[in-house]
C-alpha positions, 0 to 999 in steps of 0.5 A, a space after each residue: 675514752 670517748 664512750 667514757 665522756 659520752 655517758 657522763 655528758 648524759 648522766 649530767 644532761 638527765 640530772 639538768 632536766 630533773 632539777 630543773 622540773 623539781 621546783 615546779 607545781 603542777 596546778 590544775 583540775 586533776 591536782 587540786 584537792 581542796 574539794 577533796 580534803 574538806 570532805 575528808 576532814 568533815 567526815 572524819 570530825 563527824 566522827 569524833 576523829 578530831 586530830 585527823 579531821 583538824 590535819 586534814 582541814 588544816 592541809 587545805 587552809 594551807 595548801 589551798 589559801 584561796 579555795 572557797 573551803 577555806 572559811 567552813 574548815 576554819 569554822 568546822 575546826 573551831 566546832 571541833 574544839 568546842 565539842 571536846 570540851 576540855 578547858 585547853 579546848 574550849 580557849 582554843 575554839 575561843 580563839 579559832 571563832 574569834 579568827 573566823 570572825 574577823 577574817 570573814 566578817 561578812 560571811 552570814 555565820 560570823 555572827 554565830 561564831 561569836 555567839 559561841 565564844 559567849 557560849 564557851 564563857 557561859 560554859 564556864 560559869 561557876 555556882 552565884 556563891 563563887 566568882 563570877 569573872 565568867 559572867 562578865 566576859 560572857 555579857 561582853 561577848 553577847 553585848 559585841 554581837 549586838 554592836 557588829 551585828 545591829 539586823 542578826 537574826 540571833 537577837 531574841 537569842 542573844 538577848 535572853 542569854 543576857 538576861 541569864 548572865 545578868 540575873 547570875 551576877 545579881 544572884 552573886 551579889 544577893 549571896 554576898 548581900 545575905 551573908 554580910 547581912 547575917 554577919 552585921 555587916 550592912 553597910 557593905 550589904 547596902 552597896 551590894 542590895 543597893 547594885 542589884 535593885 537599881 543595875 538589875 531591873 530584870 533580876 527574878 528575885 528583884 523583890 527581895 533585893 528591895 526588901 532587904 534593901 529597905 530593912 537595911 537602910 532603916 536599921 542605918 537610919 536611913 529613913 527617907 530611902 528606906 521608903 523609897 526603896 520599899 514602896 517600889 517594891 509595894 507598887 511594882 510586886 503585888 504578889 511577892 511574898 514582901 510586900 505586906 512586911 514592906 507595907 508594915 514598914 512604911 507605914 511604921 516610918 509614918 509614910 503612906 502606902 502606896 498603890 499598885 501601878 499597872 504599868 509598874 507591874 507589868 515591867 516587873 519580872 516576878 519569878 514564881 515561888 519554887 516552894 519548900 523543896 524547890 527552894 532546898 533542892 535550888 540551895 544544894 544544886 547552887 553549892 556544886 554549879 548553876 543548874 540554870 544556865 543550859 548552853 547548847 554543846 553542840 557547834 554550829 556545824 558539828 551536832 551531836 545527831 549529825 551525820 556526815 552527810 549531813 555535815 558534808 552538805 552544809 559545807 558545801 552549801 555554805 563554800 558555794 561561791 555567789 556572783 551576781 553582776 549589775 552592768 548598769 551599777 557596774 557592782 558585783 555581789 560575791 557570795 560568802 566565801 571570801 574574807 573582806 578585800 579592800 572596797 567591799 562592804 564590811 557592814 552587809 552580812 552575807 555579802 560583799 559589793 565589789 566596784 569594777 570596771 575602774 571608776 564610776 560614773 560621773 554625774 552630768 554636773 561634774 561631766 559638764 564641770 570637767 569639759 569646761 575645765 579641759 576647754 579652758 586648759 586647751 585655749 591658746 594664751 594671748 
């Protein structure tokens, strides 16, 4: 009966001790593997293994919340989105870029993620002669760039894709323009010519938009801004192919012709003609998609080239960690790692400047101000 008890006591001692180890997580050099996983998901993605790189990358944002991983896997995921490439990919990298944006604002590739959500929106982008809702959503997102990141060293980029945006939405308006103008309609042909030549500048077939707009205006009987219209296009488009009908025109209506204006030319943008086939090979493409959008498919760290060393190097270059500490500002400069804690600066790309050892020093007026201040608190009362 007693050896009976006995077992039982130690069967009931072993299971205290088991239970009372299970909740408990060891944590140390040997267990982490953030390190570990990042470099297992990055190979994997480099290898077009996009479901298990993402659960590989995914296991680490979760498992490990503070490693310095953290913000590539969550970039490397979205790249992974992006090249796939299918409609339900591309909303889900939008989504994962704009996250990786506004968690880690301050990291030097924030800028770029958003520039590949303008991408994904001008991946979308259907033929001038359709709906051009994708055109519109990408001029917001790179017109977003420019406002988070006034310095970005992706300004020239971000500015010729909103050339491009801009030049397919005119081109929209000119396709309606045309077919209201072929069906007599002009008054809704003159809202939208009248769009184009004064919200376009920049717009490659501006001159027909003017000449187009002058005709219409003068068949509404509309003369004085018929002329208005045409004798921009006489001043600013000396080469176009418009410009002598324009001439006729104005001087029919009894006004003079006006001269060429250097200046004006200079700030014109006039596209070279593409010719009889060019203009019937244009008009075919145009029926299908716009051949005149070329967007990278390539993700800011996912390349179709790329190795996975490659891939596995950029990584690491961009989760290593920087700190640098300035005992007489008493500032620390973290690298681009972490997300924005409260008293960094947001606005510094790459950067965050941390302020410790507590509050900092005052200046002489305010010591001096303070000393007093004590001094009449500690004088006795009559």
């Amino acid at each position: 009966m007693k050896l009976a008890k006995l077992v039982v006591l130690v069967c009931v001692a072993g299971l205290l001790v088991t239970g009372c180890g299970r909740g408990k997580k060891q944590v140390g050099p040997e267990t982490r593997r953030d390190g570990e996983l990042m470099q297992q998901g990055t190979e994997e993605l480099a290898k077009n293994h996009y479901i298990v790189g993402r659960l590989l990358l995914n296991t680490l944002i979760t498992t490990y919340p503070d490693s310095p991983y953290v913000p590539i896997s969550k970039l490397a995921i979205a790249d992974s989105f992006y090249r796939e490439g299918t409609s339900e990919a591309l909303a889900q990298a939008e989504v994962e870029y704009k996250d990786f944006a506004n968690f880690f604002p301050t990291h030097p590739l924030a800028d770029d993620a958003l520039l590949q959500v303008a991408y994904i929106n001008m991946r979308q982008i259907l033929a001038p002669n359709r709906d051009v809702s994708a055109a519109k959503k990408a001029e917001k997102a790179l017109l977003a760039i420019l406002q988070r990141f006034p310095n970005t060293d992706l300004k020239e980029e971000i500015q010729e894709r909103l050339r491009q945006v801009r030049n397919h939405q005119a081109e929209h308006h000119m396709e309606v323009a045309r077919l209201q103008m072929r069906r007599q309609q002009l008054k809704g042909a003159r809202n939208r010519l009248q769009d184009v030549a004064d919200e376009y500048p920049e717009y490659t077939k501006r001159d027909e938009a003017l000449y187009r707009l002058g005709t219409v205006l003068f068949e509404l009987e509309e003369p004085e801004e018929s002329a208005k219209y045409l004798a921009h296009l006489v001043r600013q488009y000396p080469d176009s192919e418009y410009r002598q009908r324009a001439a006729e025109m104005i001087e029919v209506m009894g006004k003079p012709v006006p001269e060429s204006q250097p200046a004006e030319v200079a700030a014109a943008r006039v596209q070279e003609a593409p010719g009889f086939f060019g203009s019937i090979l244009g008009t075919v493409l145009n029926l299908i998609a716009n051949p005149n959008l070329h967007v990278p498919r390539s993700g800011i760290l996912l390349k179709p080239d790329g190795s996975a060393e490659d891939l596995i190097s950029t990584a690491e270059q961009y989760s290593r960690p920087t700190t640098v500490v300035t005992p007489e500002s008493g500032v620390v400069t973290v690298g681009p790692s972490g997300p924005v804690t409260p008293g960094s600066q947001a606005g510094a790309r790459g950067k965050q400047t941390v302020t410790v050892g507590g509050a900092p020093d005052k200046k002489p007026d305010q010591k001096e101000k303070d000393k007093k201040d004590n001094e009449k608190k500690n004088e006795p009362k009559p």
